[in-house]
C-alpha positions in Angstrom: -35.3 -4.0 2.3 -35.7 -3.1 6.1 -34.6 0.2 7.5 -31.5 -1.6 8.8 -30.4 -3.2 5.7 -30.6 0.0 4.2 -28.6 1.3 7.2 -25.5 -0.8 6.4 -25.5 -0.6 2.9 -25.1 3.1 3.1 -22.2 2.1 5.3 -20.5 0.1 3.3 -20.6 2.3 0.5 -19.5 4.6 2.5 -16.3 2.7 3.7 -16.0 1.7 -0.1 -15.7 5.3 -1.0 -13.5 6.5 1.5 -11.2 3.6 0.9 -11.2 4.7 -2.9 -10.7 8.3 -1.6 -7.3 7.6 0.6 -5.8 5.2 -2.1 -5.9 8.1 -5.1 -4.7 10.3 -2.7 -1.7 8.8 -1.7 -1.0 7.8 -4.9 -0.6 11.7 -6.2 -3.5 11.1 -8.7 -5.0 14.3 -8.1 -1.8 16.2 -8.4 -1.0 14.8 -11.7 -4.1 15.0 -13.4 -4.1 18.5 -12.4 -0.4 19.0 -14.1 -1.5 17.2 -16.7 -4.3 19.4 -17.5 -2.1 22.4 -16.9 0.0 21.4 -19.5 -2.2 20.5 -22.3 -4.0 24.3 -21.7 -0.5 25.8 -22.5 -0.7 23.6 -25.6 2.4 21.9 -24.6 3.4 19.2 -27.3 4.8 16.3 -25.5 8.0 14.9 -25.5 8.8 11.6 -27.8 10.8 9.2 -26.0 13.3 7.2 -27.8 16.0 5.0 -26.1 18.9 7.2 -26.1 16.9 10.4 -24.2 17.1 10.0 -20.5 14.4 13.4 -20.4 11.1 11.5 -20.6 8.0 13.8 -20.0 6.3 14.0 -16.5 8.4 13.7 -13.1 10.4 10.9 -14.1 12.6 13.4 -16.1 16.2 13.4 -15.4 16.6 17.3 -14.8 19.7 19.1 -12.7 17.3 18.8 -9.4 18.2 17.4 -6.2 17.1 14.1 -5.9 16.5 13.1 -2.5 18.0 15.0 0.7 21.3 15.0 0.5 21.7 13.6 -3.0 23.6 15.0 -6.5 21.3 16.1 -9.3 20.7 13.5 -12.1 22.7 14.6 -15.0 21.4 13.5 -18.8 23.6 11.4 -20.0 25.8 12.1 -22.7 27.2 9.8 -23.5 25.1 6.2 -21.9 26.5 3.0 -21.2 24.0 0.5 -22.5 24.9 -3.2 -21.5 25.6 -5.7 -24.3 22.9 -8.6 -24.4 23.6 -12.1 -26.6 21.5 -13.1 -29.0 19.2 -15.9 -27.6 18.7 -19.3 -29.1 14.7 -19.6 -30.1 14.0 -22.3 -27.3 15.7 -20.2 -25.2 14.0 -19.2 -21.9 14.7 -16.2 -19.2 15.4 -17.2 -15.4 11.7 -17.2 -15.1 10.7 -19.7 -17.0 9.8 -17.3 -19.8 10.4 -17.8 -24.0 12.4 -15.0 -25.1 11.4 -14.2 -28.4 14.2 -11.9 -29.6 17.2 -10.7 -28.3 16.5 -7.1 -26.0 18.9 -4.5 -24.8 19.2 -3.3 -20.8 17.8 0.0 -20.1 20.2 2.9 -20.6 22.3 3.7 -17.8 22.4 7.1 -16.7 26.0 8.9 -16.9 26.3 10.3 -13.4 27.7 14.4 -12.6 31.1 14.8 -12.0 30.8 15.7 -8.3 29.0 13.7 -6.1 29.3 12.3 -2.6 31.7 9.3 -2.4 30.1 5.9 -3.2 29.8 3.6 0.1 32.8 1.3 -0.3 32.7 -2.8 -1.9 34.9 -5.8 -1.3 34.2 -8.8 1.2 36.5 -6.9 4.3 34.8 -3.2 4.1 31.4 -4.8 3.9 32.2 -7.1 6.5 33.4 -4.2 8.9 30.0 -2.5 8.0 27.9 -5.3 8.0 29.4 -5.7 12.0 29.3 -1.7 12.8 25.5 -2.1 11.9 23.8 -4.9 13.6 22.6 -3.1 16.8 21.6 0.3 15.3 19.5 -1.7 12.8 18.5 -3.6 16.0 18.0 -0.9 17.7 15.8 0.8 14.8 13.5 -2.5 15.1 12.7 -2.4 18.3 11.3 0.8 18.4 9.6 -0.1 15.2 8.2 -2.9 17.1 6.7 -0.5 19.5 5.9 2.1 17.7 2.5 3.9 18.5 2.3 6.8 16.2 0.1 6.3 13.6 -2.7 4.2 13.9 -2.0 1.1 12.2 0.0 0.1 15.5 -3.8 -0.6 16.2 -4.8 -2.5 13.4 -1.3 -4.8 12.9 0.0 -8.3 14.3 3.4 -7.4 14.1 5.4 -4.9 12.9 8.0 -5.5 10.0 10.8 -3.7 10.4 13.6 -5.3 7.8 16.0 -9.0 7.6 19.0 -9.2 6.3 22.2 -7.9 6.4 25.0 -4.7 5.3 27.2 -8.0 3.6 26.4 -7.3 -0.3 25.9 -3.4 -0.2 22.6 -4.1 -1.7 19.2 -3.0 -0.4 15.5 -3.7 -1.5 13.2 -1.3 -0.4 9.6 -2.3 -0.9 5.9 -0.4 -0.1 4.6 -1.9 2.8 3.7 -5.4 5.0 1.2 -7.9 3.5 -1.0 -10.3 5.3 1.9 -12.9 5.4 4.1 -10.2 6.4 1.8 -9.0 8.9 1.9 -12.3 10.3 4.9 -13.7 10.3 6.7 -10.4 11.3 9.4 -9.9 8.1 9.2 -8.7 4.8 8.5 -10.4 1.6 7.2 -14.2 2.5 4.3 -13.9 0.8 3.9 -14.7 -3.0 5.5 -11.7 -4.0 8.8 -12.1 -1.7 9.2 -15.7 -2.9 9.5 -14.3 -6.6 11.9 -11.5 -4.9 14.2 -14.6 -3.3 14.1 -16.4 -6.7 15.3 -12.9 -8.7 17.8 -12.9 -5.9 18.9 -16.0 -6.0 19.0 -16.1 -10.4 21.6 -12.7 -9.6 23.5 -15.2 -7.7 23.5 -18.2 -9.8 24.8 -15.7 -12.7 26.7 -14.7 -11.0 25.5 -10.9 -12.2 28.5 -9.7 -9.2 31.5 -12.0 -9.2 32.9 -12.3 -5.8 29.7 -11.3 -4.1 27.3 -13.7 -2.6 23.8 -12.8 -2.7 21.2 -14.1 -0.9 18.1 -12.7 1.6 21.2 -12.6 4.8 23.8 -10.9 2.4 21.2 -8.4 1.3 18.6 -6.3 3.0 15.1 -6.5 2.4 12.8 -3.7 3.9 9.4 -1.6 3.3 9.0 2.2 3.7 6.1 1.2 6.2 6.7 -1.0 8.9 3.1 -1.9 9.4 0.8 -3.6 7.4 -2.3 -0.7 6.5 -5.7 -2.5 7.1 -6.6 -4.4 3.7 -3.4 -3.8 2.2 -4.5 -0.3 0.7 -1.7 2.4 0.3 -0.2 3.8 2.4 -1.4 7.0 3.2 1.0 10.9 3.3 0.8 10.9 7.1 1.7 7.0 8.0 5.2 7.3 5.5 5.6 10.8 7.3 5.9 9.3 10.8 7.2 5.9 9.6 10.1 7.0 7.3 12.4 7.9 9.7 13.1 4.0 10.6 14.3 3.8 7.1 16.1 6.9 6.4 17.9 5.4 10.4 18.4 2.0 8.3 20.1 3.1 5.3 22.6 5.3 7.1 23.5 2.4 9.4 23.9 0.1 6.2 26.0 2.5 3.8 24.9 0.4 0.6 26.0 1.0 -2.4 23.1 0.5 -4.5 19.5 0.9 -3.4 16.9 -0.9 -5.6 13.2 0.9 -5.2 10.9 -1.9 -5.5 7.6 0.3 -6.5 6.5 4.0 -6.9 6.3 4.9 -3.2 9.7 3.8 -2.2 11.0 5.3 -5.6 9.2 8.6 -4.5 10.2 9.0 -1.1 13.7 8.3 -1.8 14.3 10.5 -4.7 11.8 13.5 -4.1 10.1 13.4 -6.9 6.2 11.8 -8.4 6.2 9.7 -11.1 5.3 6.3 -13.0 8.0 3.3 -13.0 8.3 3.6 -16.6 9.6 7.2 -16.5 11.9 6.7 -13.3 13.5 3.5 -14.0 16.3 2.5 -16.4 18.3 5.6 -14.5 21.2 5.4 -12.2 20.2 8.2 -9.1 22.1 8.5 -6.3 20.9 8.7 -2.4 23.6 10.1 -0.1 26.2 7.9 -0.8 24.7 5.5 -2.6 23.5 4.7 -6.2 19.4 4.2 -6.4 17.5 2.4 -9.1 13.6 1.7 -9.8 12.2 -1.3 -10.6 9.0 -2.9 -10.7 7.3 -4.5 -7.2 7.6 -8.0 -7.6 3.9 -8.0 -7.2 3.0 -6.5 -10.3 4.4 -9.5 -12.2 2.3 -11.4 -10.6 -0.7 -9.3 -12.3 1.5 -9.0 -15.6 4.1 -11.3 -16.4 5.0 -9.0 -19.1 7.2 -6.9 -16.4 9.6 -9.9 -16.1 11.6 -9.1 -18.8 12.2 -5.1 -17.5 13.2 -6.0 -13.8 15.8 -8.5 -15.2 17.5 -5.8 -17.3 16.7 -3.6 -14.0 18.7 -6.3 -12.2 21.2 -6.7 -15.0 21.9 -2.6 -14.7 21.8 -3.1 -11.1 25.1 -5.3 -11.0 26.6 -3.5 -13.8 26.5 -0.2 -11.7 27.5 -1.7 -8.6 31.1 -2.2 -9.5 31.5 0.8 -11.3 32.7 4.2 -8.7 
């Protein structure tokens, strides 16, 4: 091997390395294995889950805390609402195509506190009016998305991303960040994980999970927390969703929705404030300002496990069953 070849193997491993480096970082993994080892020096016994305990162990816990500026604590629920699910003929299937082999129930809602902020008003008329109201702040929010220059993956995008869609349902889908095809195209979810999002979107409708209320990728609103695509599709990194949430935070409050679905862990953890797994934070009803907030999986991870199909349809089932319930 020459002295060159040497050279830019080193690099690479290099590059490799620091990628490694920023992606554990920014997914908190330091932090937790660090709480995690705190805890099992004080020979703390963890907590057994069970269906009707909304106080699983970690950060996911639902503990009188603040969850997200502006929001009510999450109370533990007492008692939960659990939606009814019919017992499925064997050959029966789920909207993805998938055998269900016995019959499941949805995730426990979350009872929410007494007092909390008003929820952001339904029906076609006060959406409508909404809807209207926010077209050129969300306009406005996109173009200086699109010109953004203060973090450096202005340098490294095609196009920024900032959000399609509309204030019509009341529902919002905030994902992690731009792909290649999103990078491309300039909007969010076209790639192979924001066809699977249209066709969840799209079974809600043809269930009709929200009678009276047309849902489809104009009646909703599909965004990311980043509005650029980070180089390779790593993760996002502390400083990038530092200068980049702002857009959001702008977005939401132009929108009013009632009901914010977190599509990954880094939307979920911006949002409410807190670190965690998906497991632990979803199948709870939070509330952002004055709207409710669930967590769900990205539509990407079930396209590396399939097995996740069957939570974000009960996720989607407790989704709708909030959303007309004050």
């Amino acid at each position: 091997m020459s002295d060159q070849e040497l050279r830019d193997e080193l690099a690479a491993i290099k590059r490799a390395a620091r990628r490694y480096v920023e992606r554990e970082r920014a997914a908190g993994t330091g932090e937790l294995l660090v709480q995690s080892a705190a805890k099992a020096a004080a020979g703390l016994a963890p907590i057994a889950r069970n269906p009707g305990s909304a106080g699983a162990s970690g950060a996911g816990a639902a503990t009188p805390k603040e969850v997200g500026r502006g929001a009510s604590p999450v109370a533990t629920p007492a008692p939960q609402r659990v939606a009814a699910v019919a017992t499925p003929a064997p050959d029966e299937v789920d909207l993805f195509g998938v055998p269900i082999a016995a019959a499941r129930p949805s995730a426990p809602a979350v009872e929410l506190p007494p007092l909390h902020e008003p929820l952001h008003p339904g029906g076609r008329e006060a959406r409508a009016a909404i809807a209207a109201h926010s077209l050129p702040i969300l306009e406005q929010v996109a173009g200086e998305a699109r010109a953004c220059r203060k973090c450096g993956l202005c340098d490294t995008r095609t196009n920024a991303v900032p959000g399609v869609g509309s204030a019509e349902s009341g529902i919002v889908f905030v994902g992690e960040a731009p792909g290649a095809d999103e990078d491309r195209r300039g909007e969010p979810f076209v790639g192979r994980a924001g066809e699977l999002l249209t066709r969840i979107i799209e079974a809600m409708d043809k269930e009709r999970l929200i009678p009276g209320t047309r849902l489809t990728r104009d009646t909703v609103y599909i965004c990311n927390v980043l509005k650029c695509r980070p180089p390779e599709n790593r993760n996002p990194l502390p400083h990038e969703i530092e200068m980049c949430s702002p857009y959001l935070h702008r977005q939401l409050e132009a929108l009013e929705p009632r009901i914010i679905c977190c599509l990954g862990k880094f939307a979920a953890e911006l949002l409410l404030g807190v670190k965690g797994t998906i497991a632990n934070l979803r199948g709870r009803i939070y509330r952002h300002r004055g709207a409710k907030l669930i967590v769900t999986y990205h539509p990407a991870a079930l396209l590396r496990n399939p097995g996740y199909k069957r939570p974000l349809w009960d996720d989607m089932k407790l989704l709708a069953q909030e959303y007309n319930t004050d």
